[in-house]
C-alpha positions in Angstrom: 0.0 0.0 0.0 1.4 3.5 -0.9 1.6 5.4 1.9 1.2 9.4 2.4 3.5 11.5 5.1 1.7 13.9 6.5 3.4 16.6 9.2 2.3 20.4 9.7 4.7 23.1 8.2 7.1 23.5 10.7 11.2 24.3 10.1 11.2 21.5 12.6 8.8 18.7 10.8 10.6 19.6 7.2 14.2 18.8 8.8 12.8 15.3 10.3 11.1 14.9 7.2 14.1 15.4 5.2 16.5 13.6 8.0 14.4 10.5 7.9 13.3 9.8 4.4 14.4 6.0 3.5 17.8 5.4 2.1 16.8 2.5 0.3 14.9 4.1 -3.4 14.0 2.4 -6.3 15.9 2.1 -9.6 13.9 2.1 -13.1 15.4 0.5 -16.0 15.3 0.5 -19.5 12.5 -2.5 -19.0 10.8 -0.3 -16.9 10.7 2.6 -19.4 9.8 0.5 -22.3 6.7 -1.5 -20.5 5.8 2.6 -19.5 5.9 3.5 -23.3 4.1 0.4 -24.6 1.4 1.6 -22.1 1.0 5.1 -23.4 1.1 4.0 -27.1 -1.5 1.7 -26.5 -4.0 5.1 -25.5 -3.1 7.1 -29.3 -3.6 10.6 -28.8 -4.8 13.0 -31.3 -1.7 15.2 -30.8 0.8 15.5 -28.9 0.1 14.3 -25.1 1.5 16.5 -21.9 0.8 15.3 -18.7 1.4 16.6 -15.4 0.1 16.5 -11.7 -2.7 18.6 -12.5 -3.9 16.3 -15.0 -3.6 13.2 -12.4 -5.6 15.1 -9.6 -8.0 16.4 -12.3 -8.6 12.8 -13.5 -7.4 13.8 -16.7 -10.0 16.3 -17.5 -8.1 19.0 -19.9 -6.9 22.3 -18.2 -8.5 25.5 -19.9 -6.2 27.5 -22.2 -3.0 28.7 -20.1 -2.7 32.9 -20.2 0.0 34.5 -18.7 -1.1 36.9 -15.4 0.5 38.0 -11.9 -0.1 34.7 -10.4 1.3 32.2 -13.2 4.0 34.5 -13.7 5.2 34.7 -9.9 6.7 31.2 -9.5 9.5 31.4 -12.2 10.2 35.4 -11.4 10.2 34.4 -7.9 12.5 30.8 -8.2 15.0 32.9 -10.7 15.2 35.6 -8.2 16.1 33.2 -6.0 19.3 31.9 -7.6 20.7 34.8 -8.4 21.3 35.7 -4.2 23.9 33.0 -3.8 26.4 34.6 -6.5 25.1 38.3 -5.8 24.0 38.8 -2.2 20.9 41.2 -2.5 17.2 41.8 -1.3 14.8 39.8 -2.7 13.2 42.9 -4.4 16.1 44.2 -6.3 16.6 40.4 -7.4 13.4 40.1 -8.4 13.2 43.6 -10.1 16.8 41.9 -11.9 14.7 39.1 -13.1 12.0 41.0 -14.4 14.3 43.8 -16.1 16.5 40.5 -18.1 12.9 39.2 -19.3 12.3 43.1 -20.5 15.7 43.2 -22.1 15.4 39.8 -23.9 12.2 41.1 -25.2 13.5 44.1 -26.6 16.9 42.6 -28.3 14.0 40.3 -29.9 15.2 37.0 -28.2 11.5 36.6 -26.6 9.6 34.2 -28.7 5.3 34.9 -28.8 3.8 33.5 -25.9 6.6 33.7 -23.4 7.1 35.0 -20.2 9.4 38.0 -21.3 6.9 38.6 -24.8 3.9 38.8 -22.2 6.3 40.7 -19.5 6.9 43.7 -22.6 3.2 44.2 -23.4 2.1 44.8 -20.0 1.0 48.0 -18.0 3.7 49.7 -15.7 1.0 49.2 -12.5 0.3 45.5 -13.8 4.3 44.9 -13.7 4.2 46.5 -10.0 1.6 43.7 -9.1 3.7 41.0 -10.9 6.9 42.2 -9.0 4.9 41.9 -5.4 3.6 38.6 -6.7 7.1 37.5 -7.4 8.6 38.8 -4.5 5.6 37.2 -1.9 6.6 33.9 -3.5 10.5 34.6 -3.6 10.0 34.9 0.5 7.6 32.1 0.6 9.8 29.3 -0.6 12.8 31.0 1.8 10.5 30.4 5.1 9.9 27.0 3.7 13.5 26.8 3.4 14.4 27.9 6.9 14.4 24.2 8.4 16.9 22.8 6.2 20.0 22.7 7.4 22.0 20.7 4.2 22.5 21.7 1.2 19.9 22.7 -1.1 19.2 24.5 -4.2 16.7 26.3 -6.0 15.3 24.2 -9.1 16.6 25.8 -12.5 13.7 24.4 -14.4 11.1 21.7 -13.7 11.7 17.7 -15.0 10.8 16.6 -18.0 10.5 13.2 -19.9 9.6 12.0 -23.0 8.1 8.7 -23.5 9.6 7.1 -26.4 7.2 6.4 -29.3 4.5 7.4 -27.1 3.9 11.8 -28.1 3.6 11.9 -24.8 5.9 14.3 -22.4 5.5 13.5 -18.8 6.1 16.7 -16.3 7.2 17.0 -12.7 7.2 20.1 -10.6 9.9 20.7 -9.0 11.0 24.2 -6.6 14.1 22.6 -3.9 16.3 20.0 -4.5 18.0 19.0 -1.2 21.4 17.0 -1.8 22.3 14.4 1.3 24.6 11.9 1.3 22.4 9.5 0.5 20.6 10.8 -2.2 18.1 13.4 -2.9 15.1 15.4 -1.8 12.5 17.0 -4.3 10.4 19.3 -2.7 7.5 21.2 -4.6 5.4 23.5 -2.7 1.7 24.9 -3.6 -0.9 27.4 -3.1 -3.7 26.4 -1.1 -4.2 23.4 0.4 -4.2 20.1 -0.5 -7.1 18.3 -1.5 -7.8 14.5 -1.8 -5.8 13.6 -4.8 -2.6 15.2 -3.2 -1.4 11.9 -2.8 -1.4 10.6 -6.5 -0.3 14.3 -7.5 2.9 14.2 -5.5 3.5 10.1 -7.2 3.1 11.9 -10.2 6.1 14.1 -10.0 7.7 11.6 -8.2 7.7 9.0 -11.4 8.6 11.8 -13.4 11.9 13.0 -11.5 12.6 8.8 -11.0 12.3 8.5 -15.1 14.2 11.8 -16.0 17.5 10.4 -14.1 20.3 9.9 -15.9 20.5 6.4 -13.8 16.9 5.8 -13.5 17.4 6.8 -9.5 14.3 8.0 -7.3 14.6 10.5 -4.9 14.6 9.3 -1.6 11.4 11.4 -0.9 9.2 14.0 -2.3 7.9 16.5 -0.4 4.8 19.1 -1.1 4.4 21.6 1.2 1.2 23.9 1.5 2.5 27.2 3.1 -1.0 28.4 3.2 -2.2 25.3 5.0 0.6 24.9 7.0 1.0 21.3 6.0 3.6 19.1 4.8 3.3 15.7 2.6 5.7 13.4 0.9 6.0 10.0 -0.6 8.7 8.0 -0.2 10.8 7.1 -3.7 9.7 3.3 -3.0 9.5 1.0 -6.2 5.7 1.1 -5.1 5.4 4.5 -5.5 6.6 4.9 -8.9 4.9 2.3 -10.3 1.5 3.7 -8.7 2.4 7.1 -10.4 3.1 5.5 -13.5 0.0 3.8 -13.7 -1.9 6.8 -12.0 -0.6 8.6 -15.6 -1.4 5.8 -17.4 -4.8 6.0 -16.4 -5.0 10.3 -16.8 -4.2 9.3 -20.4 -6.5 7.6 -20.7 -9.3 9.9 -19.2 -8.0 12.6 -21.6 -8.7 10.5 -24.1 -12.3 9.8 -23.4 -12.8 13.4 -23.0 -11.5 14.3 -26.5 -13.8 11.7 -28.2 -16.7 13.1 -26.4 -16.3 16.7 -27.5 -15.6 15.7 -31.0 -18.5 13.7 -31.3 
């Protein structure tokens, strides 16, 4: 049985959480990824397939059409704000004001491609880019409180993890904000608004297969955590063999959901 940690957001309860994930994680093989893409060929989509946590806790009901606005935007200002402290020690504002004057630039010298952060950031109001800037900047400090109770090395997520499933059209995403190096392995942690609701367990599986897939050794973490700063709660799964295969199968069956869902609207 897959089984969910739960602990309240504490700097204490994300050390222990982090301290006593299990050293023992599973190990996906090249097997492993092909019985995975044999899966997701046998559900053809009509176009190319992207699935995500979201998708898994929405039962593979297809998300509305994504638009850029203060609150989609905040997480990557606010991550990439982030990084830059460590090499150029700063308030989070300026950093963020950094962040969001590179995206401008990029924009101007044309590097911004249509439907991009920075091509979105260069079309908008100068009071709309003061509301993305607190937006960023609430997040930026957000993640840092989460961050207070860990006391090894971490780092701020460049990007989020990716994998594509081999014959499949189908690109698999995990979400992704710490990672926490040990000496045992690794920690994911992804944190949320809101609070989590009953599929937060199959959601956090989700980007746990993902991140287990994407590794260059096919290693899992040794635990992934969510954390709901506006909850004040804390969940992980452990990177168990069980676990992955209940996330792959948990995207599996999202597929095929989505699936359904496009034959009924085209009929």
């Amino acid at each position: 049985m897959s089984l969910l940690v739960q602990r309240r957001l504490t700097s204490g309860h994300v050390a222990d959480l982090i301290a006593h994930a299990p050293q023992d994680v599973a190990q996906v093989s090249d097997d492993h990824r092909a019985s995975l893409a044999s899966r997701f060929r046998a559900v053809p989509p009509s176009e190319h397939r992207r699935l995500d946590a979201w998708m898994v806790e929405q039962a593979g009901r297809p998300p509305g059409p994504f638009a850029w606005s203060p609150a989609t935007a905040r997480r990557i200002l606010g991550n990439n704000a982030l990084r830059r402290l460590p090499s150029v020690p700063d308030t989070i504002l300026n950093a963020v004001r950094d962040e969001l004057a590179d995206q401008l630039l990029r924009a101007a010298r044309g590097y911004a491609r249509p439907g991009s952060l920075g091509h979105w950031l260069a079309g908008v109001a100068h009071p709309v880019l003061g509301l993305i800037t607190g937006e960023a900047v609430n997040w930026a400090t957000q993640v840092l409180e989460c961050a207070q109770g860990i006391d090894v090395e971490y780092r701020v997520a460049s990007s989020d993890v990716y994998f594509d499933v081999a014959g499949a059209r189908t690109t698999l995403r995990g979400r992704r904000d710490l990672i926490i190096t040990t000496d045992t392995g690794r920690v994911v942690v992804r944190i949320r608004s809101g609070q989590p609701g009953k599929s937060a367990g199959p959601g956090l599986r989700s980007d746990l297969v993902v991140e287990t897939l994407a590794h260059p050794d096919g290693l899992a973490p040794r635990r992934y955590l969510g954390l709901w700063p506006d909850a004040g709660l804390a969940l992980g799964v452990d990177g168990t063999m069980e676990n992955v295969r209940a996330g792959a199968r948990d995207f599996v069956r999202a597929a095929v959901a989505q699936r359904r869902h496009g034959l009924v609207r085209a009929a």
